[in-house]
Backbone bond lengths (Angstrom), bond angles and torsions (degrees), N, CA, C in turn:
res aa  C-N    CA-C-N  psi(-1)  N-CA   C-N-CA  omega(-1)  CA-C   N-CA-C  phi
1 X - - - 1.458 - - 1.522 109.89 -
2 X 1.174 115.84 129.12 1.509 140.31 159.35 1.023 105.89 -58.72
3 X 1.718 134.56 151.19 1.180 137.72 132.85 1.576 107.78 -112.27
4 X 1.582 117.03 152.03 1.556 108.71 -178.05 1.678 77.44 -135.21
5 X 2.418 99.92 149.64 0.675 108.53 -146.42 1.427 93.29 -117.74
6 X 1.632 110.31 128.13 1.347 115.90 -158.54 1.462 113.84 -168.38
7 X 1.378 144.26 144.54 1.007 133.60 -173.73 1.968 111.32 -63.07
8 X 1.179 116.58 -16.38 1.289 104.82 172.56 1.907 102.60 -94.82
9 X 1.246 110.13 161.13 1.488 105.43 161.01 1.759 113.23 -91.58
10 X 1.997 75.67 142.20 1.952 81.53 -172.60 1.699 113.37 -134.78
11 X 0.957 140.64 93.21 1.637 120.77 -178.32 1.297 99.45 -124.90
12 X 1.858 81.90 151.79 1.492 113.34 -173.55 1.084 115.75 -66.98
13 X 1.555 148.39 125.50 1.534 128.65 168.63 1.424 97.72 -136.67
14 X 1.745 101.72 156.42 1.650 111.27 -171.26 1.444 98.22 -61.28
15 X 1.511 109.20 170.52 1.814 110.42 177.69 1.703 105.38 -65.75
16 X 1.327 99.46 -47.70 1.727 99.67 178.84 1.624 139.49 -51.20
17 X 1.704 94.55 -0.44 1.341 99.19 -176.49 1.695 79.42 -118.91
18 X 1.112 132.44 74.71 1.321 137.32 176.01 1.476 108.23 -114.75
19 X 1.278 149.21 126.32 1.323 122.06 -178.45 1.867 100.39 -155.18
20 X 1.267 108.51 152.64 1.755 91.61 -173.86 1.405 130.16 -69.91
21 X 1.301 113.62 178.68 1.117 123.60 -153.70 2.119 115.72 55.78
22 X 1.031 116.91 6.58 1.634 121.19 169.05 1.615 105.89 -60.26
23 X 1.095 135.43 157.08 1.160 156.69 -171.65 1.463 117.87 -119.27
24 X 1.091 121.15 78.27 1.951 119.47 176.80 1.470 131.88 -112.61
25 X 0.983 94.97 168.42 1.500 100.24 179.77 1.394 116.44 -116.28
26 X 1.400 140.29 140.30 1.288 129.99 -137.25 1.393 85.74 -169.84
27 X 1.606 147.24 116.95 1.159 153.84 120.48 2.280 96.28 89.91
28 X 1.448 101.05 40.49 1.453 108.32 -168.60 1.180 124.13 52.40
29 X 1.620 121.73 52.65 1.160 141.04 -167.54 1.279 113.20 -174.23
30 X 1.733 115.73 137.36 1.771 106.73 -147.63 1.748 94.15 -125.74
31 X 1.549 97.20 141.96 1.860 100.55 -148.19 1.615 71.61 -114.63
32 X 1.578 129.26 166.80 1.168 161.36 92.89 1.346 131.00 -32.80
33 X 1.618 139.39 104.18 1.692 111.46 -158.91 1.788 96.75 -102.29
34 X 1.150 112.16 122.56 1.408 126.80 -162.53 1.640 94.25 -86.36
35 X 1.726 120.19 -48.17 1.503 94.99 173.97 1.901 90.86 -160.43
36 X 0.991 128.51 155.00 1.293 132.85 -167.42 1.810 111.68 -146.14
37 X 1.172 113.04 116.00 1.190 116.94 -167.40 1.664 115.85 -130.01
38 X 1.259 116.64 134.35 1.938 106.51 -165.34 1.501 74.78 -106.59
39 X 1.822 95.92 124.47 1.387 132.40 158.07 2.000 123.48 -75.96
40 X 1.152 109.28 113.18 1.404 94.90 -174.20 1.930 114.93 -122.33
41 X 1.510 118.97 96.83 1.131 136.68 -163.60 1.485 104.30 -71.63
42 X 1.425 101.62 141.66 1.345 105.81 167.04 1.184 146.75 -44.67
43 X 1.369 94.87 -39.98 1.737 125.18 162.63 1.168 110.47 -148.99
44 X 1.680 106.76 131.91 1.361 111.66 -147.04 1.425 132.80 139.38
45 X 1.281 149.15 153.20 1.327 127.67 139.34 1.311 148.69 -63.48
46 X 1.277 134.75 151.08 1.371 88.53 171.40 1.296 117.15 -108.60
47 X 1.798 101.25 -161.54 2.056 95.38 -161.98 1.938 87.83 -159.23
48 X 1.225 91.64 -176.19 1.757 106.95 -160.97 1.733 92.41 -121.52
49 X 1.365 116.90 101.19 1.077 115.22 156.59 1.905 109.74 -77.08
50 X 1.057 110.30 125.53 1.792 141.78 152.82 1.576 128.74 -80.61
51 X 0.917 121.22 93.19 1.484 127.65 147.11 1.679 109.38 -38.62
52 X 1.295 146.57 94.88 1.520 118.55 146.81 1.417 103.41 -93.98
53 X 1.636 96.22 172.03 1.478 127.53 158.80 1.506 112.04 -104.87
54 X 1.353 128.97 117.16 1.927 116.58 153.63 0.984 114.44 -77.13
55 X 1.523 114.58 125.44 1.508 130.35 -154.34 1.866 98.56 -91.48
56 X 1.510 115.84 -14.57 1.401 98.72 162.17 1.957 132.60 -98.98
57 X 1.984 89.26 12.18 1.746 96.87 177.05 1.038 92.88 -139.28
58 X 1.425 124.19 -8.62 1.773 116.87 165.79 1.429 99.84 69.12
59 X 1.361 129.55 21.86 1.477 139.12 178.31 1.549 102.53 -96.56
60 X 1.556 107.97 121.78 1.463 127.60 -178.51 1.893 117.59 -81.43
61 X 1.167 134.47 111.69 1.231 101.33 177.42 1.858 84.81 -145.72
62 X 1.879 88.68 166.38 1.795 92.31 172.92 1.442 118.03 -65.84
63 X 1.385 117.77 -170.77 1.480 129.71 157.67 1.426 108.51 178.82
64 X 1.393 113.22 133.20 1.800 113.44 167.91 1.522 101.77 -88.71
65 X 1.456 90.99 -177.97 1.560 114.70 -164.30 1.669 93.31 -154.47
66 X 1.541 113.97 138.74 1.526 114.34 132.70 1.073 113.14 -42.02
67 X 1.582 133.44 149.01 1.394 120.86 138.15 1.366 145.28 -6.94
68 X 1.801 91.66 -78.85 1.517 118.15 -166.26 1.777 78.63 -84.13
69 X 1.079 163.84 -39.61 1.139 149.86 -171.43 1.578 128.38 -29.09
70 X 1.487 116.03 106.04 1.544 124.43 -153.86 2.048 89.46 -70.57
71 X 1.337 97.71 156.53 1.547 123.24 -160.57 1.622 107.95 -137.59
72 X 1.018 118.17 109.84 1.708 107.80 -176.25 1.572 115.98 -88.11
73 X 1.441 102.17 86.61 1.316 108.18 175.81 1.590 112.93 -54.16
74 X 1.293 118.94 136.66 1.202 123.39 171.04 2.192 120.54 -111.88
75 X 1.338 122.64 152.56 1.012 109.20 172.16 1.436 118.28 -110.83
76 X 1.156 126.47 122.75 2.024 125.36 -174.89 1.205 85.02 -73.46
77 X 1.490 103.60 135.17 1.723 112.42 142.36 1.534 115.48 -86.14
78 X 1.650 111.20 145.74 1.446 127.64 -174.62 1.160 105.95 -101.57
79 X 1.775 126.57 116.86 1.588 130.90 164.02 1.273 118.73 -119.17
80 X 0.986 104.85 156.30 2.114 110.33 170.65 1.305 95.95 -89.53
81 X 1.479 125.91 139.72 1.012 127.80 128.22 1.798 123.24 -153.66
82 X 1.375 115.77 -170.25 1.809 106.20 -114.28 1.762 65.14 -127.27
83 X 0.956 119.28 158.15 1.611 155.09 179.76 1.253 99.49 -80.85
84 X 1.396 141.82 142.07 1.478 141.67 150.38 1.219 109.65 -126.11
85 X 1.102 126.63 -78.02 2.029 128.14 -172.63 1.306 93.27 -163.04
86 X 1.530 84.14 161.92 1.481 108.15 153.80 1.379 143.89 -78.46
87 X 1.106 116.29 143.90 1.875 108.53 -165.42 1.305 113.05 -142.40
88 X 1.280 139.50 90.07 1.390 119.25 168.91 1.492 102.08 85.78
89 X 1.569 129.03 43.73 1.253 109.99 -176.57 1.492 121.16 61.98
90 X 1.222 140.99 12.31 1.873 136.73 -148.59 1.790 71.29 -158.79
91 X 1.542 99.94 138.34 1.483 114.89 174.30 1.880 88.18 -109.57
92 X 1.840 98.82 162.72 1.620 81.15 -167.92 1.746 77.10 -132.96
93 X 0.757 104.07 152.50 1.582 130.59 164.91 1.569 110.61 -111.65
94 X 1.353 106.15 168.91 1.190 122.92 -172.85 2.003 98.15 -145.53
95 X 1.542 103.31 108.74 1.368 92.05 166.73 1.517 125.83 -98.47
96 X 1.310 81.05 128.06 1.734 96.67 -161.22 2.045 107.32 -71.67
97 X 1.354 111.18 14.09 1.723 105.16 153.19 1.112 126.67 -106.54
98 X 1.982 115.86 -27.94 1.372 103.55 174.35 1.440 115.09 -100.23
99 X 1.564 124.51 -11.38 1.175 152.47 -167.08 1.240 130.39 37.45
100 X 1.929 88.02 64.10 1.491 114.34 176.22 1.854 106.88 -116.93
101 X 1.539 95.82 169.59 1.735 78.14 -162.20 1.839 93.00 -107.16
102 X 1.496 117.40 170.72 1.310 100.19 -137.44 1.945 89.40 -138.24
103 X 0.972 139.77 80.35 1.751 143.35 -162.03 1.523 101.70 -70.76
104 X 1.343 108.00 141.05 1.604 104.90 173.76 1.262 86.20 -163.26
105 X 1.780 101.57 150.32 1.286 123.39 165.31 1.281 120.77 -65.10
106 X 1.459 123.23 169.88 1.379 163.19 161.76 1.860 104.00 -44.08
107 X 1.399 110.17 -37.69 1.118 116.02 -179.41 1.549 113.59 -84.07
108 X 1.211 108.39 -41.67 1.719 101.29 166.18 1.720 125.87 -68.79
109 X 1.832 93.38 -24.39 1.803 77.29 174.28 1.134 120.73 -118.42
110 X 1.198 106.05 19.44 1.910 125.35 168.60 1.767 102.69 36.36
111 X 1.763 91.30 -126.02 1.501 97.66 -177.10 1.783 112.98 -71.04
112 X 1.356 90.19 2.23 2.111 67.54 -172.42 1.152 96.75 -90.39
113 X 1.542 142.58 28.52 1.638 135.01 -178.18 1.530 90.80 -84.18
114 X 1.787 132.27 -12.54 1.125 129.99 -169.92 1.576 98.87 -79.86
115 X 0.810 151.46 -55.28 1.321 149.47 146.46 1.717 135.60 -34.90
116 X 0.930 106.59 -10.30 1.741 127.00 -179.30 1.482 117.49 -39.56
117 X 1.017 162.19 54.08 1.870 140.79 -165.73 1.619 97.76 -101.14
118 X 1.221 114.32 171.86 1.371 127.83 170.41 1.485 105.47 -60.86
119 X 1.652 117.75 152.94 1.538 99.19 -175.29 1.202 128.30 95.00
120 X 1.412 122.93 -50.11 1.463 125.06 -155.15 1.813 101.16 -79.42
121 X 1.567 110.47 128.06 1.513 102.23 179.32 1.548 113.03 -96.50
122 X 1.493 116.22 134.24 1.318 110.15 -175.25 1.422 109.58 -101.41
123 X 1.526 106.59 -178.55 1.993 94.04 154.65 1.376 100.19 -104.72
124 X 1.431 95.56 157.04 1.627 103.70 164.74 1.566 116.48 -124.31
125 X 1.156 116.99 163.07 1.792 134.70 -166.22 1.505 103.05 -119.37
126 X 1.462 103.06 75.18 1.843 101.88 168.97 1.506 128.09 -72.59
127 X 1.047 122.11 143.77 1.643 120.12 157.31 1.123 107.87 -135.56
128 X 1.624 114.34 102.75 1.329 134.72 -170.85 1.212 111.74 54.40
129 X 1.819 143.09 -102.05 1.520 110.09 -179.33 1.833 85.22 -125.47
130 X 1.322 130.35 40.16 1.520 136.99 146.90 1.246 113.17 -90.65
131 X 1.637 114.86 118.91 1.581 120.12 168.94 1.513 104.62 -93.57
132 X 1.614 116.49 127.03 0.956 107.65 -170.29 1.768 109.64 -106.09
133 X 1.219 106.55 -23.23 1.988 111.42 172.84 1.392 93.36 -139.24
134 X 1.567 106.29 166.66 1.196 134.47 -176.88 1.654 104.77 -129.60
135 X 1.332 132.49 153.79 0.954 123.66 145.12 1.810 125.24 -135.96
136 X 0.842 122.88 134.33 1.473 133.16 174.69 1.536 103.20 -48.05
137 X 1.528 99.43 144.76 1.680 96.65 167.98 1.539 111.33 -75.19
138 X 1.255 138.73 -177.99 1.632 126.96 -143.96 1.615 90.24 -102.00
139 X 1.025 109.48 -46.51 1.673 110.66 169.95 1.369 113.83 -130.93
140 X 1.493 101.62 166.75 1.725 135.12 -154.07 1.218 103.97 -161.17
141 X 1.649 90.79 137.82 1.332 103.16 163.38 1.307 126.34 -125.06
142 X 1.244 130.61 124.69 1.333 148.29 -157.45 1.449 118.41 -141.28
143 X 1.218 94.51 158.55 2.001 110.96 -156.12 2.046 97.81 -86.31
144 X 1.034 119.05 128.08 1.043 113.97 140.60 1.650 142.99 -72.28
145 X 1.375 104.42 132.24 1.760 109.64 -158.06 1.630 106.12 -115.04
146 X 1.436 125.57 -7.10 1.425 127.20 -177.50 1.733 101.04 -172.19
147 X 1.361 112.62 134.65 1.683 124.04 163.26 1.398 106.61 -110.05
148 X 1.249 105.82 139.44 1.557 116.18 169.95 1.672 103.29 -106.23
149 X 1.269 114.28 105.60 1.491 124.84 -174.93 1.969 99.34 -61.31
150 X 1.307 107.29 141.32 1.903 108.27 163.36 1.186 113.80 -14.23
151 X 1.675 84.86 -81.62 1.860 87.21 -162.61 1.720 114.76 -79.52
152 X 1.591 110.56 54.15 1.447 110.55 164.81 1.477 91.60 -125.63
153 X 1.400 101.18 -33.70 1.556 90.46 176.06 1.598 126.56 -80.63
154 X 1.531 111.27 7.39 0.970 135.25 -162.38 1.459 128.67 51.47
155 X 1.391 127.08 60.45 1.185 137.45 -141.94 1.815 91.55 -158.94
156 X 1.468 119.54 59.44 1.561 103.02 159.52 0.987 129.44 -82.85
157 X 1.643 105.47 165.14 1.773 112.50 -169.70 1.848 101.30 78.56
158 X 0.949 120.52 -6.07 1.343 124.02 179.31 1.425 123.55 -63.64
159 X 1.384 141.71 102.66 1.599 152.66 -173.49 1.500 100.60 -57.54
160 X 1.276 119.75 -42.12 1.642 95.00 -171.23 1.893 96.24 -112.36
161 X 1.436 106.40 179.99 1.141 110.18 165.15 1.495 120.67 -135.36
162 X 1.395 141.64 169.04 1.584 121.54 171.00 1.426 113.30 -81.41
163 X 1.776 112.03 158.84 1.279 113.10 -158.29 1.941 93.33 -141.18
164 X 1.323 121.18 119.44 1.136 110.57 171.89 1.094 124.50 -108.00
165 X 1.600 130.07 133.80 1.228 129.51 -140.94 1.785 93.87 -116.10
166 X 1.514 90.01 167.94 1.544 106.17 -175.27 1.186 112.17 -54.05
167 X 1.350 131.46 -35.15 1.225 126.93 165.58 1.512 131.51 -94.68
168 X 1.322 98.11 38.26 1.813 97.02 166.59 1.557 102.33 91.01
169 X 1.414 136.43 -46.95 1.588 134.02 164.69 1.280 105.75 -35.90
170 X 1.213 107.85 158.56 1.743 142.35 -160.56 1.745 103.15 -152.55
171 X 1.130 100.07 98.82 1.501 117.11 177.57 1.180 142.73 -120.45
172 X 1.420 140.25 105.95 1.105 128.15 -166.36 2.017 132.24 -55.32
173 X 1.355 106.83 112.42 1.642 96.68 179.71 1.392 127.90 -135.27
174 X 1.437 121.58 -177.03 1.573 113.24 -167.83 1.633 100.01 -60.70
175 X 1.069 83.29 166.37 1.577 102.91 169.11 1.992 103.06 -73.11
176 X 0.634 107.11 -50.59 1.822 90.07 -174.79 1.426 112.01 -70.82
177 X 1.671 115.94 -3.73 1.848 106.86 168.42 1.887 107.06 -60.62
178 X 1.249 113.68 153.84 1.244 122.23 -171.02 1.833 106.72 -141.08
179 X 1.061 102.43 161.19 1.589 104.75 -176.40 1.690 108.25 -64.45
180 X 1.289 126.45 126.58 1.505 140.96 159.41 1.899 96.08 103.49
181 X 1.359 104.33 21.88 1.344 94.42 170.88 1.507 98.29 -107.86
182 X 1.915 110.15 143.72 1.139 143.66 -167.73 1.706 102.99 -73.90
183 X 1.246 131.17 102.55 1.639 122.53 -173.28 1.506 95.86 -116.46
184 X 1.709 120.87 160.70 1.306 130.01 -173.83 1.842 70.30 -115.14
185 X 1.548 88.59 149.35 1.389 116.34 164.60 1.846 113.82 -143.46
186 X 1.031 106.23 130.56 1.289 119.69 157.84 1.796 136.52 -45.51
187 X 0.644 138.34 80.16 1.448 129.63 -141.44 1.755 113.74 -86.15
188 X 1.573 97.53 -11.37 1.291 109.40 -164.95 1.996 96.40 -82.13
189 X 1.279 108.92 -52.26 1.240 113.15 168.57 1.595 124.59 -84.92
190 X 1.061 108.81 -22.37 1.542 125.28 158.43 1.943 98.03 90.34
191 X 1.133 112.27 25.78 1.659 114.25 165.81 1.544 124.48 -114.71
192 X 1.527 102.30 179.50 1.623 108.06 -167.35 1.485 87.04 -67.80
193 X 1.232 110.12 160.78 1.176 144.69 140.70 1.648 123.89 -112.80
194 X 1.305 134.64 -43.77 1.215 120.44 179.51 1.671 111.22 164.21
195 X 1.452 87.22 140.35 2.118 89.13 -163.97 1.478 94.61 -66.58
196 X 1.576 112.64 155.60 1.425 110.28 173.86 1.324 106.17 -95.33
């Protein structure tokens, strides 16, 4: 293994020591390896087909490798940081170690902008001063602001009803949740879990 000397960390590793969840860099653009498998042809050499992910379009595609073919492993740095508002389309964070505030698109926080409030601390996935994912903590608790009873949604005899939350989410819940009650939700599956 190589190391190259640079303010981010970078080492070289053969394709065959490729394995998922690895972190690389590939043509100035940093892959996720979703699954990596050494192919061995009848006639022929063989080679390491790769699954990546690009962690800034979340777009999956193949790629071979030589073997011995060097791979620029990369390492993400992991931060907390805290939700503030919205501005101009760009959600802004505030990272709470260097305590500078931190703008990112619509494209890095996809569906979890449904969950968003002031406050809420996430993790973040740096490479050098590019955050490339975010993740929500696994549950939250948040206020309900409107119920849509069954039979408006036209759904009688129906056990749950929809529940719209302070932050713009639409969630399915029991029938006895009521407006300004505090519910934990799951964010990973995006359902109730339980009134607080």
């Amino acid at each position: 293994m190589k190391t190259k000397n640079n303010d981010k960390k970078r080492t070289l590793i053969p394709s065959v020591q490729l394995v998922p969840g690895m972190t690389v860099e590939i043509g100035n653009k940093i892959y996720r390896i979703e699954s990596s498998v050494k192919v061995t042809a009848a006639r022929g050499a063989a080679f390491i087909k790769v699954n990546l992910r690009e962690l800034l379009t979340d777009k999956v595609f193949e790629k071979n490798f030589k073997p011995e073919q060097e791979i620029e492993e990369v390492t993400m740095q992991e931060k907390i940081i805290v939700y503030l508002y919205l501005e101009n389309k760009k959600y802004v964070f505030l990272d709470i170690e260097e305590l500078t505030q931190i703008h990112l698109d619509q494209t890095i926080i996809s569906d979890k902008a449904d969950y968003l409030k002031e406050g809420i601390e996430l993790k973040a996935s740096f490479y050098g001063d590019t955050v490339f994912a975010v993740e929500l903590p696994q549950f939250l608790e948040l206020t309900v602001m409107k119920t849509q009873e069954p039979q408006e949604m036209g759904l009688m005899g129906a056990s749950l009803k929809l529940a719209h939350l302070e932050t713009g989410a639409k969630v399915e819940v029991p029938l006895f949740v009521e407006v300004g009650d505090i519910i934990k939700i799951d964010t990973v599956s995006g359902e109730f879990v339980q009134r607080v």
